[in-house]
N, C-alpha and C positions, 0 to 999 in steps of 0.2 A: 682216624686222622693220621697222614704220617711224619713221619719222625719231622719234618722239614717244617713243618705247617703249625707244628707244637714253636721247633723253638721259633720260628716267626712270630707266633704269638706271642711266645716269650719275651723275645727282644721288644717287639712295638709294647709293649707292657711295662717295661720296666726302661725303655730310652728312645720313648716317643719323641720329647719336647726337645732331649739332644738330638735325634737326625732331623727333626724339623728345623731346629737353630741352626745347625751345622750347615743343613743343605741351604738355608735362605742368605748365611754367609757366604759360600761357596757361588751360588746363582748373582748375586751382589757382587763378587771378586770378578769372576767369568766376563760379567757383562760389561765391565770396567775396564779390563785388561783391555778385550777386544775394542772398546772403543778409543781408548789411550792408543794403538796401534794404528788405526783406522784411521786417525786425525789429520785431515788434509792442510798440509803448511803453502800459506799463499808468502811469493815476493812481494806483494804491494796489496794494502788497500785501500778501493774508493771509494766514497759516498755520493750519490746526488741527490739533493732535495732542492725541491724545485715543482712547479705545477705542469710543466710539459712530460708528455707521455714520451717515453723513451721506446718504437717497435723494437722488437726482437733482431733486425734484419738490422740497425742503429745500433743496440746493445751489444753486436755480435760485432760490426768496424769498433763500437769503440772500445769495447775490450782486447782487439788486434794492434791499438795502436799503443794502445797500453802497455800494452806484452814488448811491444818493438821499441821500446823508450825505457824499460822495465831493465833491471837485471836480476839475475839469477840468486839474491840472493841466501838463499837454504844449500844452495851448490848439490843441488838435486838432477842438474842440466835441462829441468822444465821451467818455463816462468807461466806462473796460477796468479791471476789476479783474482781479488773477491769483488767486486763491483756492484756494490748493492743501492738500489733507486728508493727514494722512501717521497711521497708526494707531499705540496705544502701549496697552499692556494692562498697568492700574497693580495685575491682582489677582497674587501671585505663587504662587497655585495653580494656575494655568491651564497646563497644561502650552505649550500655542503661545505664553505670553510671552516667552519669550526669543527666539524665532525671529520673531517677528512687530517684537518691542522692538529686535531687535540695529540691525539696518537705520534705524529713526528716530534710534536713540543715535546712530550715526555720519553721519547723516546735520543731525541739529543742532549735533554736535560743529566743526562750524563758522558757527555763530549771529553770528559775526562779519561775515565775508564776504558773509554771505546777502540777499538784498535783500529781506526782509520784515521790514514795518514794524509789523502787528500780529501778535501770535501768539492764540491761544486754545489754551491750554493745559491739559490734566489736572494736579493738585495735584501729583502726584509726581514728573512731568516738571518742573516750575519747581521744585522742592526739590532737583533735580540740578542747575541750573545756575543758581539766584537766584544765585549768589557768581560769577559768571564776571565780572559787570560792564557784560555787552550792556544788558539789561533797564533801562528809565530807570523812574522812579515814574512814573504819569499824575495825582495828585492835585494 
């Protein structure tokens, strides 16, 4: 065995469980930093919920006009909108509305926290939650 291969064993013998902790600290820091750096900063964002499908070819104007009404605010000279679509089916004959609705319910049930600043809303979705206090008037 040569010299190299003794103290290998040596070391993994006697500060196994310290390079194992160390390195799962280290892989845990790494992955964090990079993603902390990586974090894309939008000027504006929007929400729709609502039961109409929004094409790709629609989603793509209305994030352009967005952009063109939007300003810059990160002062980065890009305007990023996040415009994110979440479905809600206000007929309650449709057998997939509850299954399709459960997911939006609780997923706005935290309208608080949320970081969107405009919603575009279905009438019935704002009649659940006009009393929550989020929503400011825009008039």
């Amino acid at each position: 065995m040569s010299k190299f291969l003794k103290w290998l064993d040596n070391y993994w013998y006697h500060y196994k469980w310290h390079t194992i902790i160390v390195t799962f600290f280290l892989v845990i820091g790494i992955i964090s930093t990079v993603q902390i750096f990586n974090k894309e900063s939008y000027d504006a964002y929007v929400m729709y919920v609502g039961g109409q499908d929004i094409p790709d070819t629609q989603y793509y104007d209305i994030l352009q006009s967005l952009k063109a009404v939007s300003s810059d605010y990160d002062a980065n000279k890009e305007h990023k909108i996040n415009f994110a679509k979440s479905a809600f089916i206000s007929d309650p004959e449709n057998n997939m509305a509850s299954m399709i609705n459960a997911p939006t319910i609780q997923n706005l049930s935290t309208l608080v926290v949320q970081p969107y600043y405009i919603y575009l809303m279905d009438v019935e979705v704002y009649k659940l939650y006009k009393d929550s206090g989020v929503f400011y008037s825009i008039s």
